[in-house]
N, C-alpha and C positions, 0 to 999 in steps of 0.2 A: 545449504545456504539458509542463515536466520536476518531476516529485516524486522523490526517491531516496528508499527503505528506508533503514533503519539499525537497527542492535541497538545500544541501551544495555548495559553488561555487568550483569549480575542473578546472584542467589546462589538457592541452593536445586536442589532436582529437579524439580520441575513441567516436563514437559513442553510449555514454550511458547517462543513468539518473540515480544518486542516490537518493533513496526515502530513506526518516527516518521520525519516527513519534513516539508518545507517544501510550503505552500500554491504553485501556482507563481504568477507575476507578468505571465507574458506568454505569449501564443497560439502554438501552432505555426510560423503565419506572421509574429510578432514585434510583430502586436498585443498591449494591456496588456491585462488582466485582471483585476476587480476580485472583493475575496474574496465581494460579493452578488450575481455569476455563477454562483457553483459550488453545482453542487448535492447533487452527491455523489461520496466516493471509492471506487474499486472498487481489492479487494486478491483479486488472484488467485495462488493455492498449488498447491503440489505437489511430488510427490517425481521426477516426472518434469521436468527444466526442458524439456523439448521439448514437454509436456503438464499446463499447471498447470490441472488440475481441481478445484478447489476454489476457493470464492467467497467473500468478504464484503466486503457492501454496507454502507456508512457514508454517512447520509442526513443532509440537511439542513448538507453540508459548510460554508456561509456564518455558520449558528449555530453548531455544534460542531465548534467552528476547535481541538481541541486536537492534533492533524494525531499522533496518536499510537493504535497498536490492539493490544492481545494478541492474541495467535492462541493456543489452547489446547488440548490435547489430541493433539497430535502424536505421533506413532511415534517410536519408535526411528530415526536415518537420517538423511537428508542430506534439506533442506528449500527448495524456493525459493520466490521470492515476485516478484512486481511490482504498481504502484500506478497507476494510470491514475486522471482526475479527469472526470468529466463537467458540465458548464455547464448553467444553465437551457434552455438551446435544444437540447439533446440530443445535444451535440458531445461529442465523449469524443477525450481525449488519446491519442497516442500511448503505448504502454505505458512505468514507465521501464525502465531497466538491472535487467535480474535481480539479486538476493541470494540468500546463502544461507545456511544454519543449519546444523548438525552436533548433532543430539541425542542425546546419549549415554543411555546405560543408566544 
């Protein structure tokens, strides 16, 4: 399963990242994937990319298909992020490709 990040461009100062990405369609191994498999997506952060510590859990992935998350209250700095989906059976994707953010003062 491959999800990519993405920043929509946004105005203002708030301190945040909008991440959005696509539901994926097919398994690791190139089976399909239907969206009442998925059970939820994991969005892990950080300022470290070699150590993204920081968590947020988005539950009931197959209901709340709006495959879009703020993240909120960031520092100052340079921000990464990746998105992994886990399936009713407790499979969890591969992470995807890192992003990242640049949040200014």
């Amino acid at each position: 399963m491959s999800s990519q990040p993405t920043f929509p461009d946004s105005s203002g100062r708030e301190k945040s990242a909008v991440l959005s990405w696509n539901a994926p369609d097919s398994r690791v191994n190139g089976d399909g994937i239907k969206m009442a498999e998925l059970d939820k997506y994991i969005i892990r952060y950080g300022q470290d990319v070699d150590n993204l510590d920081r968590e947020v859990v988005i539950s009931d992935a197959q209901v709340d298909a709006h495959m879009t998350h703020k993240v909120t209250g960031l520092d100052v700095g340079n921000w990464y992020f990746t998105i992994q989906v886990q399936d009713n059976n407790g499979l969890l994707s591969a992470p995807s490709a890192v992003v990242d953010k640049e949040i200014k003062s």
